[in-house]
N, C-alpha and C positions, 0 to 999 in steps of 0.2 A: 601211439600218437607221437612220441619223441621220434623214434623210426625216420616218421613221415617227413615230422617238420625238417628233421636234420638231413632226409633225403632231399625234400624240395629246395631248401635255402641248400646245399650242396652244388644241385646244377642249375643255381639260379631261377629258380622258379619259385619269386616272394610272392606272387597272387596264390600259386596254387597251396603257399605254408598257411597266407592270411584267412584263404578258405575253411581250410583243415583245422586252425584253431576257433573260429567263427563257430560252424558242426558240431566240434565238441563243448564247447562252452556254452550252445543252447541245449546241448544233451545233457549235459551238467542241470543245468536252471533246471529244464522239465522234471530230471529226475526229483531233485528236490522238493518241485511241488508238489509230484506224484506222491510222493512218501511221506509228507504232510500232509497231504489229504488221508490218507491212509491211515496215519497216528490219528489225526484228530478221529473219521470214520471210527477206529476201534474203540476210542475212548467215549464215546457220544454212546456205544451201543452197552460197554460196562455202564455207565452212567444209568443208561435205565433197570437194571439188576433195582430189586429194593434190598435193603438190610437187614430186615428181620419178617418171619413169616409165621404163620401158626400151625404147631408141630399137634397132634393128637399123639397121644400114649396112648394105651392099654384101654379105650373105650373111654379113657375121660375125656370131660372139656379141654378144646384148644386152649394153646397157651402160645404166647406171643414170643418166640423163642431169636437170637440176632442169627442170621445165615452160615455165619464162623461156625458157629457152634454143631450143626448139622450131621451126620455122622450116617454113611449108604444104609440104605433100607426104613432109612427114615419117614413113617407118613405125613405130609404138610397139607394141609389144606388152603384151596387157594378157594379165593370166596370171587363172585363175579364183580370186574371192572377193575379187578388186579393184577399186576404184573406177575410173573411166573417166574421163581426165584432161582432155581432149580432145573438141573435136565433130568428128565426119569419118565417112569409112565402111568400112567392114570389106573388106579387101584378098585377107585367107587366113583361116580357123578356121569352126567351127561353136561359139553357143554361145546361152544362156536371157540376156537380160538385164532385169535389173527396172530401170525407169524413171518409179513411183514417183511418187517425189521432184519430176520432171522435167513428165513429161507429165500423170501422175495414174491411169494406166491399171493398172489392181490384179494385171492378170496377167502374169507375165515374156512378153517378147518375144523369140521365135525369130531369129538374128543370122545371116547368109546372107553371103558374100560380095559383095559393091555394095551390104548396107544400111545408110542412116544408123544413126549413133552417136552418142550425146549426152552430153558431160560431166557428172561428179556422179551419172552409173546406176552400177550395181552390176554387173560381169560374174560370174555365177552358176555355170558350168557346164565350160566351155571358155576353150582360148586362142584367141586373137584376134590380129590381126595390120591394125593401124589406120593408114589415110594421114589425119594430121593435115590440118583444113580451118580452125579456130578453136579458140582455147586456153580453155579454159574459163575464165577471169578476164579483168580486164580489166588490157589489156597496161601495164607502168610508162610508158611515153613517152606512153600517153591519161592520165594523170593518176593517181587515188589508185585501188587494187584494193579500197574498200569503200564505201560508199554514201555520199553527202552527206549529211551532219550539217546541215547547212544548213536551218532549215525556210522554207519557202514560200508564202507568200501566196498564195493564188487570188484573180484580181482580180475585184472586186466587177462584178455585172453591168451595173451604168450608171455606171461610174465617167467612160467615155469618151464620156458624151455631156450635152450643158451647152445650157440654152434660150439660141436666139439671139433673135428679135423675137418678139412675142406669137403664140402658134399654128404657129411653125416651132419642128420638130427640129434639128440639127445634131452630128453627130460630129468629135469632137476627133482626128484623125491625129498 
């Protein structure tokens, strides 16, 4: 963009520098909105994860165990009209699950013993009986469980290349 404007105002052409900075500066706003929608979208979808679920052991009663705690091959049982805490796949139960949210697919999905399960769907119908594969958030020891704040530059697309002698390209490594 500097290129330009310092080409345009160079042979005198202020409309076509005011254009050019105009373009970029609503390219700029959209992006912005674009990746606030974004952040907020992913945070709305961790949001529906719940906290805690009921783990079965060794044939005993469920126990009401926090999601942290969870550990792969783990069975959870999700009871119907509850969020699905967990990705993994269904062990024991028949049941509709809506997924929504997840996939996009507008019709509940019939839940079969060995099919995947997706954290954040909605079990609609039936109990279930889940071997834990992935916990729906992201675990405390990777870092923060919500989105970087951080925003990000996209790098310009000739930032990494610089004329070396007259008529050679060259890239900057």
């Amino acid at each position: 963009m500097t290129i330009a404007l310092l080409a345009a105002l160079g042979i005198g052409e202020f409309l076509t520098a005011l254009i050019i900075t105009v373009f970029v500066l609503v390219a700029e706003v959209l992006e912005g909105l674009t990746v606030g929608r974004g952040r907020r979208a992913i945070g709305d979808l961790l949001d529906l994860l719940p906290h805690s679920a009921w783990v079965v052991k060794d044939g005993a009663s469920p126990v009401e165990v926090p999601v942290e705690n969870f550990a792969p091959e783990t069975g959870v049982l999700i009871r119907p009209g509850t969020r699905i805490p967990v990705d993994g796949h269904v062990l024991s139960g028949n049941s509709t699950v809506e997924e929504a949210a997840i996939t996009g697919e507008a019709l509940p999905q019939d839940k079969l013993p060995g099919s995947r399960i997706f954290a954040g769907t909605l079990n609609q119908t039936g109990a279930l009986e889940v071997s834990v594969e992935n916990l729906g958030r992201i675990q405390p020891s990777a870092g923060s469980s919500r989105p970087s704040r951080r925003r990000s530059k996209p790098e310009r697309p000739f930032s990494g290349l610089r004329i070396g002698s007259p008529g050679t390209w060259s890239t900057s490594l």
